[in-house]
C-alpha positions in Angstrom: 48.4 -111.8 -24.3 47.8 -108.2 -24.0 49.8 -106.6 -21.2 49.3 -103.3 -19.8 51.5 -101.6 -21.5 50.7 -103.4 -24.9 47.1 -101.9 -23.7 48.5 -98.4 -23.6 50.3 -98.8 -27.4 46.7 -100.3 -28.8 43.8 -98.4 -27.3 45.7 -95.1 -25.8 48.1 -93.6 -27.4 46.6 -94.1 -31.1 43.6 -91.9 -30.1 45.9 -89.4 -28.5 48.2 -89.2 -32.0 44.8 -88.8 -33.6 43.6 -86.4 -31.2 46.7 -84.4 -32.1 46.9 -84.3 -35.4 43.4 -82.9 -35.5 44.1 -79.9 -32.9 47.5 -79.2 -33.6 46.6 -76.0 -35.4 44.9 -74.6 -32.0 48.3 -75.6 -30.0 50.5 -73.3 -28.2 52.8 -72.6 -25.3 49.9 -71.8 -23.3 48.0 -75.1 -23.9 50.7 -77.3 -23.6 51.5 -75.7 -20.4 48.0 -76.2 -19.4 48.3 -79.5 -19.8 51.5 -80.5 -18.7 50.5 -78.8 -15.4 47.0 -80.1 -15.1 48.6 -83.8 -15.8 51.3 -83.0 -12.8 48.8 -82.3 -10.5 46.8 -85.3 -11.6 49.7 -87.8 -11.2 50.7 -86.0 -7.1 46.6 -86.0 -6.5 45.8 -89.7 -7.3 49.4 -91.5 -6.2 48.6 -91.4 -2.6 45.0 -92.5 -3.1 45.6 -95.3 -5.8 48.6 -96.8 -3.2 45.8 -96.9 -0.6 43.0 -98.5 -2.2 45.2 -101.2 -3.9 46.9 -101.6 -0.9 43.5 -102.2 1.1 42.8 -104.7 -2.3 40.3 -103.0 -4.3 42.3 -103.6 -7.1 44.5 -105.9 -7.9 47.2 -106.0 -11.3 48.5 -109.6 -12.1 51.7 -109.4 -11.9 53.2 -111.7 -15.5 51.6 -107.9 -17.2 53.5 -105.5 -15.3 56.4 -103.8 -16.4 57.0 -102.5 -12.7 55.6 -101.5 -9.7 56.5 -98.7 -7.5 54.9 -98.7 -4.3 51.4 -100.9 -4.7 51.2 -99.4 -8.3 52.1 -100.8 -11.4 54.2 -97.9 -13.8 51.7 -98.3 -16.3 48.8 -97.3 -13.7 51.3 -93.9 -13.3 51.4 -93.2 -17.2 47.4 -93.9 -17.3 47.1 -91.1 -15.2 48.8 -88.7 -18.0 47.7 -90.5 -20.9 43.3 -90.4 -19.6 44.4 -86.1 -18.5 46.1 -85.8 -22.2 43.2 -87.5 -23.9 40.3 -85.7 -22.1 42.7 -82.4 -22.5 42.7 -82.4 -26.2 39.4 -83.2 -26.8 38.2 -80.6 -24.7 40.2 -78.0 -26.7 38.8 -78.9 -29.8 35.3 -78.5 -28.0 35.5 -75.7 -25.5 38.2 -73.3 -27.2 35.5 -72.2 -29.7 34.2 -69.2 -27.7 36.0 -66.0 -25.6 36.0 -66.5 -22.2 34.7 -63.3 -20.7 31.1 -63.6 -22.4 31.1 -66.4 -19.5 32.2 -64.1 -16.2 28.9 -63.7 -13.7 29.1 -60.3 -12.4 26.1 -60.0 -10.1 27.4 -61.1 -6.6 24.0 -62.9 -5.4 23.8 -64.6 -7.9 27.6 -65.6 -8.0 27.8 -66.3 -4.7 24.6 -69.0 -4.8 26.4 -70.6 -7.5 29.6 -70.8 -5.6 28.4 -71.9 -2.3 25.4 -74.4 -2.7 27.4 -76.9 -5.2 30.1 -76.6 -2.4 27.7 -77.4 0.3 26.5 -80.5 -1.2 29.9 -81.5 -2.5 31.4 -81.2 1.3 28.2 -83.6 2.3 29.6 -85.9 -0.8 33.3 -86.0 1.0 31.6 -86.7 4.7 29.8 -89.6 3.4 32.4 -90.9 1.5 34.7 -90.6 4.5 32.2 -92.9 6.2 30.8 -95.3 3.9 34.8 -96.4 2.7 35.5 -99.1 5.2 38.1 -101.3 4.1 36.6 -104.7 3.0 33.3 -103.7 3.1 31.0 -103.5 -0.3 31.1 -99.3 -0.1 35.0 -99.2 0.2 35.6 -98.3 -3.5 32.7 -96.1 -3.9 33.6 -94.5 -0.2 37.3 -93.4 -1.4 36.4 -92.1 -4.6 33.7 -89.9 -3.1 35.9 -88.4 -0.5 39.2 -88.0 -3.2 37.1 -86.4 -5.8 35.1 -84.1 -4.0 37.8 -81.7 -2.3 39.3 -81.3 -6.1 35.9 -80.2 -7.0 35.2 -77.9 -4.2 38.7 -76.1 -4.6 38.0 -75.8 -8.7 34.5 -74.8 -7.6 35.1 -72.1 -5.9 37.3 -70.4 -7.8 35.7 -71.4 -11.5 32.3 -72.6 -10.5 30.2 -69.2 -12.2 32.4 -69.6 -15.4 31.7 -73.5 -15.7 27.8 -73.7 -15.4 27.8 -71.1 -18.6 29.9 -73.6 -20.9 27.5 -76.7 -19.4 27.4 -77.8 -23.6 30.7 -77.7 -24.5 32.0 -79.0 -21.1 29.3 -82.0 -21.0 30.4 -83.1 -24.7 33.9 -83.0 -23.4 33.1 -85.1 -20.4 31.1 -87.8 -22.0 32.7 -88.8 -25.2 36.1 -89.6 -23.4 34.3 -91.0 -20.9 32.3 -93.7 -22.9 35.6 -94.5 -25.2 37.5 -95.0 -21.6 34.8 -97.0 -20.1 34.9 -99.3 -23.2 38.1 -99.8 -23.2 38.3 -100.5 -19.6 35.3 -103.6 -20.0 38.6 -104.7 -22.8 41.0 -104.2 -19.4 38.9 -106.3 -17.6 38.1 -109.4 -19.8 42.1 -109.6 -20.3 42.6 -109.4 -16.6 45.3 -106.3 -17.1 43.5 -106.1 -13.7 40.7 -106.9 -11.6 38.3 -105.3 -9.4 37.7 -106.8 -6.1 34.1 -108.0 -5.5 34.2 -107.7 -1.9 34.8 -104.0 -1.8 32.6 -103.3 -4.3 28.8 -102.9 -4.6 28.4 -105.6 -7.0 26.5 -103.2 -9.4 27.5 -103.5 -13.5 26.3 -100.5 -16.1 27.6 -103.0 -18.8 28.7 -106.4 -18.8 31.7 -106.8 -17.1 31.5 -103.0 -16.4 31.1 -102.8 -12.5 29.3 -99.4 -11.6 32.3 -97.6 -9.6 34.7 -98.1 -12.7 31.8 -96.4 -15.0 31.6 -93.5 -12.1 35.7 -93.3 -11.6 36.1 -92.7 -15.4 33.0 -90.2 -15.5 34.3 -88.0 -12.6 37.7 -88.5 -13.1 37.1 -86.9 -16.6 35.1 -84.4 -15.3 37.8 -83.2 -12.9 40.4 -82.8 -15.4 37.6 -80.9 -17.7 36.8 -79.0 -14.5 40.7 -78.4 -13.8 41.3 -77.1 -17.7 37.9 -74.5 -17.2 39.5 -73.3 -14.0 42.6 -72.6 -15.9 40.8 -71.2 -19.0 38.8 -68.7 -17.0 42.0 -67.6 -15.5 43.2 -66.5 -18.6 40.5 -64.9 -20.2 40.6 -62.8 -16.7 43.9 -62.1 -17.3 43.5 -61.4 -21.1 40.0 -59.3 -20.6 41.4 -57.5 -17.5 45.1 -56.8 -18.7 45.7 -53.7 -16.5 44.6 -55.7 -13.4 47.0 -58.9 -14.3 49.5 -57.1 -16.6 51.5 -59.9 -17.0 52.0 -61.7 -20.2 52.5 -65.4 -20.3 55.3 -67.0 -19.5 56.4 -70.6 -17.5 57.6 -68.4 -14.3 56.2 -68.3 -10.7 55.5 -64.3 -11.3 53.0 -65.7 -14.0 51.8 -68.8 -11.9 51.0 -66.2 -9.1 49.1 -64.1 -11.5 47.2 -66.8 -12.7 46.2 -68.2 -8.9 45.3 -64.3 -8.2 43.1 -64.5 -11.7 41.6 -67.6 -10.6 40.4 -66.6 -6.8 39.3 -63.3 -7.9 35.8 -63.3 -8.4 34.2 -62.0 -11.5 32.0 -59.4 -9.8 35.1 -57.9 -8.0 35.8 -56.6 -11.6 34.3 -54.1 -13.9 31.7 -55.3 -15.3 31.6 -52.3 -18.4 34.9 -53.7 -19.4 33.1 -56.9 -20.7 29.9 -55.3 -21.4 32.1 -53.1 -23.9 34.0 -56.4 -25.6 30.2 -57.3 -26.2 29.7 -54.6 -27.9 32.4 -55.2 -30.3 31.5 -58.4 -31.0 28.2 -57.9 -31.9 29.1 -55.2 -34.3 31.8 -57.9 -35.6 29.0 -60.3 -36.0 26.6 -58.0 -38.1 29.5 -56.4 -40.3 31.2 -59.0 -41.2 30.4 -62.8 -41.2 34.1 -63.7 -43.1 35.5 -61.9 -40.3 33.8 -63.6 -37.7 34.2 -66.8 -38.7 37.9 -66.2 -39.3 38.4 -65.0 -35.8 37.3 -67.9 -34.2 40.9 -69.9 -36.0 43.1 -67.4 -33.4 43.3 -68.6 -29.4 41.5 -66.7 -27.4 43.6 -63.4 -26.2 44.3 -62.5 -30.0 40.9 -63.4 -31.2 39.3 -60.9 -28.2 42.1 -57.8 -29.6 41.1 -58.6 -32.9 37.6 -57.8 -32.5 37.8 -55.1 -30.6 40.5 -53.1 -33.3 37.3 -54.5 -36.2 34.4 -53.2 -34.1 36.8 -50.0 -33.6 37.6 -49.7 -37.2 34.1 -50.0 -38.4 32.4 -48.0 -35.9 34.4 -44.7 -37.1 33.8 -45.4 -40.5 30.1 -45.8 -39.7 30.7 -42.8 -37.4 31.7 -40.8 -40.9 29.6 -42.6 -43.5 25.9 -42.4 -41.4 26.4 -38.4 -41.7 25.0 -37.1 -44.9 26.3 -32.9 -44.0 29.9 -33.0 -44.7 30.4 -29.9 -42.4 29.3 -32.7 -39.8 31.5 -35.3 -41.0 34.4 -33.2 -40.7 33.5 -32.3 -36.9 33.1 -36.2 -36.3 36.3 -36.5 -37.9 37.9 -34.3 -35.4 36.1 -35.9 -32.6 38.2 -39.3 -33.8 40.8 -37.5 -34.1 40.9 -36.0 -30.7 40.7 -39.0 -29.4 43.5 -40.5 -30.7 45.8 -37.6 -30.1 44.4 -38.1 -26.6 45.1 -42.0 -26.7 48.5 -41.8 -27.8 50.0 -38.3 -25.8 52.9 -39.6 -24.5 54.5 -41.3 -27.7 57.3 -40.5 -28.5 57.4 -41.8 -32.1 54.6 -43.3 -34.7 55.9 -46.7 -33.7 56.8 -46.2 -29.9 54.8 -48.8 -27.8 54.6 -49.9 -24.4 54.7 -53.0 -23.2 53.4 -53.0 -19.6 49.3 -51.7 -19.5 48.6 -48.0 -18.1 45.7 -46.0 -19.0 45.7 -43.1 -20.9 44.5 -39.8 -19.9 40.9 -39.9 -21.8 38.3 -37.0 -21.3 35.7 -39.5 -21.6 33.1 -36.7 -20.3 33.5 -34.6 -23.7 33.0 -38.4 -25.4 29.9 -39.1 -23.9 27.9 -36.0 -25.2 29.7 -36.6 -28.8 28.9 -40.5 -29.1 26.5 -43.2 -28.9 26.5 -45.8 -26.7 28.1 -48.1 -28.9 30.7 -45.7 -29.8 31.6 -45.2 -26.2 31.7 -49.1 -25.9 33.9 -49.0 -29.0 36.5 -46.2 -27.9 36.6 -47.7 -24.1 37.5 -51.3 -25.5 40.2 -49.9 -27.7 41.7 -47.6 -24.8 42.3 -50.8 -23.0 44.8 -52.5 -25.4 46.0 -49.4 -27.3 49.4 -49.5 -25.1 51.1 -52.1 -26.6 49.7 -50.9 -30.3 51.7 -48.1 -32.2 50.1 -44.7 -33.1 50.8 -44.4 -36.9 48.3 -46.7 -38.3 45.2 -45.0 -36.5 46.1 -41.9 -37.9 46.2 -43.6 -41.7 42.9 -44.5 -40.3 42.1 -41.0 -40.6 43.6 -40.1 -43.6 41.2 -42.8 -45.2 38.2 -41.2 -43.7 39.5 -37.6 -45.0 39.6 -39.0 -48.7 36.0 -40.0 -48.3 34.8 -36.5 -46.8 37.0 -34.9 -49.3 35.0 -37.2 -51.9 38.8 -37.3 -53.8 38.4 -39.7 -56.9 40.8 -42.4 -57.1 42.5 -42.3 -60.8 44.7 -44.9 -61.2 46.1 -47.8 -59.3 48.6 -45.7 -57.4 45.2 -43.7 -55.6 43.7 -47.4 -55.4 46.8 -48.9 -53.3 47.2 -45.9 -51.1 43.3 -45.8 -50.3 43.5 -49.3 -49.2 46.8 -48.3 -47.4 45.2 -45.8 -45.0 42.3 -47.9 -44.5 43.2 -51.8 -44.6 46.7 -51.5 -44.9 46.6 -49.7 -41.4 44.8 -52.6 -40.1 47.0 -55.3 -41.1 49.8 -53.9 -38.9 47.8 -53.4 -35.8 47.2 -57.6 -36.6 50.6 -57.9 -36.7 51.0 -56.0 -33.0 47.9 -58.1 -31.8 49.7 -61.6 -32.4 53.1 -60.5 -31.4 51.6 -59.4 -27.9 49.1 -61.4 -27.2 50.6 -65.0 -28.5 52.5 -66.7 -26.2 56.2 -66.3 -26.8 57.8 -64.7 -23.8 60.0 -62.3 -25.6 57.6 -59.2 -27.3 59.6 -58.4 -30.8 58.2 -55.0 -31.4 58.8 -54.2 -35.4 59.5 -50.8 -36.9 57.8 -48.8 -39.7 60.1 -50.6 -42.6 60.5 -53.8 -41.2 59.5 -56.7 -43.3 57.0 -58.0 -41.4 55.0 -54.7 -41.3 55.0 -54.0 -44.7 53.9 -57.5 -45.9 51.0 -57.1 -43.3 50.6 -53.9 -44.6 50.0 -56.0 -48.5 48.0 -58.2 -47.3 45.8 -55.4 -45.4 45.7 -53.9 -49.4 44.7 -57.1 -50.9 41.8 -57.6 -48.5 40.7 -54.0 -49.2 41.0 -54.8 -52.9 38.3 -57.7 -52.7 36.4 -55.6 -50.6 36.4 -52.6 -53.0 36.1 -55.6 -55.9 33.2 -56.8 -54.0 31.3 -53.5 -53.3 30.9 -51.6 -56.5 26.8 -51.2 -56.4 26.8 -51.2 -52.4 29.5 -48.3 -52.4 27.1 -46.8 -55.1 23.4 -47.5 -54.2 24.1 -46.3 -50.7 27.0 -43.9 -50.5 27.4 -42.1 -53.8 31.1 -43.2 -53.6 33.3 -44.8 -57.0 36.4 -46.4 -55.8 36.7 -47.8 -58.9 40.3 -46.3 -60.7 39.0 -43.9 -63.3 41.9 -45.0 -66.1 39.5 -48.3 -66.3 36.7 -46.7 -67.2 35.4 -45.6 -71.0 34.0 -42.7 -70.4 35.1 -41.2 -67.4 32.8 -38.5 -66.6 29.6 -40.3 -67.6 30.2 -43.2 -65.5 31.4 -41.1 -62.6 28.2 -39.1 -62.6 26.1 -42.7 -62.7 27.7 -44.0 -59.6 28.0 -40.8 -57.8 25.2 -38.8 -58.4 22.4 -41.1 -60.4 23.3 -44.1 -57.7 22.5 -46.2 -60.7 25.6 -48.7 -60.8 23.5 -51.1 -62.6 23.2 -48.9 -65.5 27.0 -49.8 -66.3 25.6 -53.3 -67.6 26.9 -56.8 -65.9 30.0 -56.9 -68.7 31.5 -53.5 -67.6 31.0 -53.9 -63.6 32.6 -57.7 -63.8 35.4 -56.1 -66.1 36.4 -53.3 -62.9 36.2 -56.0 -60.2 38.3 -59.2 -62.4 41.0 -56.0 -62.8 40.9 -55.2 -59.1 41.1 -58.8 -58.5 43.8 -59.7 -60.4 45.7 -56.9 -59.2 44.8 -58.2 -55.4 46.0 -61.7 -56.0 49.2 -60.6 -57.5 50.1 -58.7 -54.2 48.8 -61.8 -52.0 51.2 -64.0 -54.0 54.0 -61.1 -53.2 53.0 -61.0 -49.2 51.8 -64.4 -48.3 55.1 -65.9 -47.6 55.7 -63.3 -44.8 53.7 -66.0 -42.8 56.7 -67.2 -41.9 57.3 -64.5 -39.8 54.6 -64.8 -38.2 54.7 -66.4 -34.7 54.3 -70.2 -35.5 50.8 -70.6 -33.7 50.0 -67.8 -35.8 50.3 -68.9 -39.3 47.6 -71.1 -40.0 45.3 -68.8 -38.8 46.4 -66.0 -40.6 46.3 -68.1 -43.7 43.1 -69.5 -42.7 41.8 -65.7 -42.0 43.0 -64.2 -45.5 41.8 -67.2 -47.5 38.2 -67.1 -46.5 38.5 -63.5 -46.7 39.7 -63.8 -50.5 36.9 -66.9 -51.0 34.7 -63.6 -51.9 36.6 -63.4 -55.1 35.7 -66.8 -56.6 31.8 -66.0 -56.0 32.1 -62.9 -57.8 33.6 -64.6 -60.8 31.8 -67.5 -60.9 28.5 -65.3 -61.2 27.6 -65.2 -64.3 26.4 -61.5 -63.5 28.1 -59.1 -61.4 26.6 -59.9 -58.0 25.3 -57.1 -55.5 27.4 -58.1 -52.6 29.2 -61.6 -53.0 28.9 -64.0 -50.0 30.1 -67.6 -49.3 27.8 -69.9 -47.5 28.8 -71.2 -43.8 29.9 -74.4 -45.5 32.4 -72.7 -47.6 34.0 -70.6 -45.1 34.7 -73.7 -43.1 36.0 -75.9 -45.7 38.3 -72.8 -46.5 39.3 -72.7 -42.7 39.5 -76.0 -42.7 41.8 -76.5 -45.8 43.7 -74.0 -45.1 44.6 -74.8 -41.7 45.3 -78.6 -42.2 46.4 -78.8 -45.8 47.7 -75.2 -46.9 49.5 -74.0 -43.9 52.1 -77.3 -44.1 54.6 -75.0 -46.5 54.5 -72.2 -43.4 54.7 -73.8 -40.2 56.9 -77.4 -41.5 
């Protein structure tokens, strides 16, 4: 006979282990929290309501499958309500987490306020009728009460999350509807056992299925939809804290000064806020998504808060290179140089030290009217999105930033390894700290370890921002050639040192070098790369533990460029992995890899 509870152990929780297992790389503090508090409220919402309606007898639970009751409901009923929100909760992580929440904020007010206030207006109408149509034992009574319970839920999440929700309609729809088939199904299984039984005289007698009456099919659907809508609500709330740190400067923690930041986040309407600020993180990703496509697809492994800081240091990173590189006058360089540079002595004033950071937002005195007649408009973007997290980052590793673009101005020739490491110190070793600042801040531990210049940590991050540079340089021998006259290629490798020299530097004819010489360079610069990954990967560790498989995940398909430049059999012009391969990569790494790091 299959009890109730024997119903949970068969047809629940196996789906929610399953569930687990395959979103378990995405889970933090934050998420669990999420959905610990969205089941809370789910169990205090529906326990006066279920009482009533079983009490009145639309349902009724034999009493040989019960393991208790408390009140009119059996115990099981109560753990239903957290097992169906922990279900739909996971499977809408795995669907919705996949894109950064302020690309969805509605700034125009009319607009906004249409969206807001017509769903509401209908939804009140909704929780009138129900009110009036559920008259105990009458045919409408079920359908009555769950009209008039659901719709106050949805008008409250509505109005506060409403604009953010119809711009993930996809996402949100596949989380609603898978859940809700599977629960349905297994609820026709309920029924034929008699776990419990729906009463025909307070029902409209209507069946989507066979033994599937229509209000059971429409509790599941909305009921899944509420706690989907409840998650979004909570979602948008943080990406308005995340995008907006200076307005909600708190970071997250399980504290009422962090609940009342959030309910502020979630009231606050999006076209109350600045709408260059997202306009700007735009920007950034669209320069992510056109310079790098390994990068971009790494990203999305990190939640949301470090994936957003992330982009924006990229887009900020390769917009002053481009800044330096588009110039062909190197008088001109050197006065864009000094632009970058002015801005970062500006940025980073009141410093005390290279590795002095802040850890509550302020906004640093920027004369953004000289940096409007010296930039572009996607510079500006660039330099505005960067102000906005470059508190809690230290000041050191922009200025190896510019050290990296003084070696190209200077047009110094790297000669041996030594050159080669220290190149790919200023400009991707740099990089690989400011990562390391980005996760510590923006994950979700409530304590903010800030590292020094020598710690561990750094100067593994600081490797691993060398070996990525290393496949890159590996990786870019004709591009760096055909289009910039530049050899980054150590000259002890080469033969002849001047010759080759003046082919890719002044002839721009890196083909000339013949496929045997050119795979020769980049295998060396390859092999020295993995021997410094194998050196710096174990710093994962470190790492903050919802961290590490993305990191792993990140480097790996980052380093997945190195086995398509070997296993061409001639040296290609720019090696690429296909879409396919950087998720299988992710996906390996993340699931099978990462064990030895997070276990």
């Amino acid at each position: 006979m299959l009890t109730y509870a024997n119903f949970h152990l068969t047809y629940i929780l196996p789906v929610i282990c399953v569930l687990a297992l395959i979103v378990h790389p995405f889970i933090n503090r934050s998420e669990i929290f999420k959905i610990g508090f969205i089941s809370g409220i789910a169990v205090l919402y529906t326990t006066p309501w279920d009482n009533y309606i079983i009490m009145r007898g639309a349902w009724t639970f034999p009493a040989d499958q019960l393991i208790a009751v408390i009140g009119y409901v059996p115990v099981e009923e109560y753990i239903f309500f957290v097992l169906q929100t922990v279900i739909v909760s996971l499977w809408h992580l795995l669907c919705a987490r996949w894109s950064t929440p302020c690309l969805h904020f509605n700034h125009d007010k009319r607009s906004y306020q249409l969206i807001r206030w017509i769903p509401i207006a209908v939804l009140t109408a909704v929780m009138v009728t129900g009110y009036w149509i559920s008259v105990p034992g009458t045919g409408t009574f079920y359908l009555g009460c769950i009209m008039w319970w659901i719709a106050p839920v949805y008008i409250f999440i509505w109005y506060g999350a409403g604009n953010y929700i119809v711009t993930k309609l996809t996402s949100s729809a596949v989380s609603v509807l898978v859940p809700t088939v599977y629960l349905c199904w297994i609820d026709q299984i309920a029924l034929k056992a008699n776990i419990w039984h729906i009463n025909v005289g307070t029902s409209l007698n209507l069946f989507v299925a066979e033994d599937l009456p229509f209000e059971e099919a429409l509790f599941f659907l909305l009921t899944s939809i509420c706690v989907v809508l409840g998650l979004s609500c909570y979602d948008k709330a943080r990406g308005m804290c995340e995008t907006y740190s200076h307005e909600f400067p708190h970071r997250f923690g399980i504290n009422l000064t962090y609940l009342n930041q959030m309910c502020r986040a979630f009231i606050k309407p999006e076209y109350a806020m600045s709408s260059v600020v997202t306009d700007d993180i735009k920007t950034s990703i669209e320069i992510l998504r056109e310079a790098s496509k390994s990068f971009n697809a790494a990203s999305f492994l990190f939640q949301s808060g470090i994936r957003l800081d992330l982009i924006i240091l990229y887009a900020f990173c390769r917009v002053t290179d481009n800044i330096i590189d588009d110039e062909t006058d190197v008088l001109r360089k050197k006065c864009k140089l000094n632009v970058i540079e002015k801005f970062v002595n500006e940025l980073f004033a009141d410093r005390k030290s290279d590795y002095d950071v802040k850890t509550v937002p302020y906004t640093a005195k920027v004369d953004w009217a000289y940096y409007q007649s010296e930039l572009t408009g996607e510079e500006m973007a660039s330099f505005r999105a960067v102000s906005r997290i470059a508190f809690y980052l230290p000041r050191k590793p922009f200025y190896e930033l510019i050290a990296g673009y003084q070696w190209d101005i200077e047009g110094r020739l790297v000669r041996n390894e030594e050159d080669l490491l220290l190149y790919s110190s200023y400009v991707a070793g740099s990089v690989g700290t400011l990562c390391v600042y980005v996760m510590l801040y923006r994950c979700d531990n409530d304590v903010y370890d800030v590292f020094g210049e020598d710690d561990y940590v750094i100067e593994k991050a600081r490797q691993m921002g060398r070996v990525l540079q290393l496949v890159n340089i590996a990786r870019d021998i004709i591009t760096d050639s055909e289009t910039l006259g530049r050899c980054y290629v150590p000259t002890e490798y080469m033969d002849d040192e001047e010759q080759e020299i003046h082919i890719l530097c002044n002839e721009k004819k890196p083909r000339s070098l013949g496929n045997k010489k050119l795979k020769k360079y980049s295998t060396r610069m390859i092999h020295l790369a993995n021997k410094l990954q194998s050196d710096s990967v174990g710093a994962i560790r470190c790492l903050p533990r919802e961290t590490r498989g993305s990191v792993l995940a990140a480097t790996e398909i980052y380093r997945g460029l190195t086995s398509a430049i070997q296993s061409s059999q001639t040296y290609p012009t720019r090696a690429s992995i296909t879409k396919l391969e950087r998720i299988f990569i992710g996906i390996y790494s993340l699931y099978v890899k990462s064990i030895q790091y997070v276990v």
